[in-house]
C-alpha positions in Angstrom: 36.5 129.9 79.3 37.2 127.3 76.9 36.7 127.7 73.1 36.1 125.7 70.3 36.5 126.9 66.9 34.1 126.0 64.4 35.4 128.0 61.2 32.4 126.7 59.1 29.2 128.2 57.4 26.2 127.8 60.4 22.5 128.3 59.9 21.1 131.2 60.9 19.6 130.3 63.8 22.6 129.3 65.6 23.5 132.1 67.0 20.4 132.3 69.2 20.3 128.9 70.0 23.9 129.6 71.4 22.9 132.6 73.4 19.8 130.6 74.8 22.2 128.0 76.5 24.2 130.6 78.0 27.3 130.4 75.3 29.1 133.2 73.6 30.2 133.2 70.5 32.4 135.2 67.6 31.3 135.3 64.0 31.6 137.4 60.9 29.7 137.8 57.9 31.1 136.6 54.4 31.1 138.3 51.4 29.4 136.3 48.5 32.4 134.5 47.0 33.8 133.4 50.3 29.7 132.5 50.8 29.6 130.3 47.7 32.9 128.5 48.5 31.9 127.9 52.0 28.2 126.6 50.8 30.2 124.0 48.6 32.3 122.8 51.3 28.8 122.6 53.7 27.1 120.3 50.7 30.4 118.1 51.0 29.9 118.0 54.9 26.1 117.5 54.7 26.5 114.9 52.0 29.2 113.3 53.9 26.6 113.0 57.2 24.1 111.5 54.9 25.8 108.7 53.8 27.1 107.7 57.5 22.9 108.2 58.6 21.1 105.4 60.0 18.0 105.0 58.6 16.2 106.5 60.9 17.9 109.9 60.2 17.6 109.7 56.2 14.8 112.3 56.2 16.8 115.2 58.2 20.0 114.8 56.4 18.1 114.6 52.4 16.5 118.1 54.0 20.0 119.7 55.0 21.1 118.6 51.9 18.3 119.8 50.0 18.8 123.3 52.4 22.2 123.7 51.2 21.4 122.9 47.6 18.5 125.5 47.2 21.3 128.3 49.2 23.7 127.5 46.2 21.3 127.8 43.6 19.5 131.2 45.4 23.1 132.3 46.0 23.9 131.9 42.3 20.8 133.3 41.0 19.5 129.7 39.7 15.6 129.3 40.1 14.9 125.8 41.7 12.7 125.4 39.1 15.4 125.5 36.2 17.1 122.9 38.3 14.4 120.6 38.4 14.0 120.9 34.6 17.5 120.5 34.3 17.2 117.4 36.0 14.3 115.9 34.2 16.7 116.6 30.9 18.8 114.9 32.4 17.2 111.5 34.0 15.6 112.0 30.1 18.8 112.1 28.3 21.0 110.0 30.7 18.3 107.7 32.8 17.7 107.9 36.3 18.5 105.5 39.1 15.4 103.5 39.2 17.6 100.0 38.0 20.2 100.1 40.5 22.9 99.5 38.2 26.5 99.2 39.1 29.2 99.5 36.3 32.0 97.4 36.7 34.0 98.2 33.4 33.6 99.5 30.3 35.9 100.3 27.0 34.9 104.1 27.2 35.8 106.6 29.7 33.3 107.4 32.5 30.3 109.6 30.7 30.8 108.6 27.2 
């Protein structure tokens, strides 16, 4: 029997799906730090997938991002809704990305 080896954070479902085609599998279940580190590295591998995503597929990789970004924050003990606040204080303060704008240079350091 070949194997491949995965060593990454899966969905729940997974599992089953593996079992329904016939496949075995190992797995283990983190403890929460190794679970937040591993949710970090997922929203690096999801984000990652979105930018490579043809058009078409725009919609299912925003939603696994969107998955993995609720996880952190339920994982952390963050309310999605302090998030969104936190992000309307922020397009409020900072702007949001409605212009398009690219900066080439400035005389200040990035976020000053």
């Amino acid at each position: 029997m070949e194997k491949f080896y995965h060593k990454k954070l899966i969905r729940d479902k997974i599992p089953e799906i593996i079992k329904a085609n016939n496949g075995k599998y190992e797995l283990r279940v983190m403890e929460k730090d190794e679970f937040r580190k591993e949710l970090k590295k997922k929203l690096v591998e999801e984000s990652k997938e979105l930018i490579e995503a043809e058009k078409s597929e725009l919609g299912k990789e925003l939603a696994d991002v969107l998955e993995i970004i609720k996880s952190i924050a339920e994982s952390e003990n963050i309310s999605f809704e302090l998030i969104e606040e936190k992000q309307e204080q922020r397009r409020q303060e900072r702007g949001g990305f409605k212009k398009r704008l690219f900066l080439i240079w400035s005389d200040k350091p990035a976020g000053k």
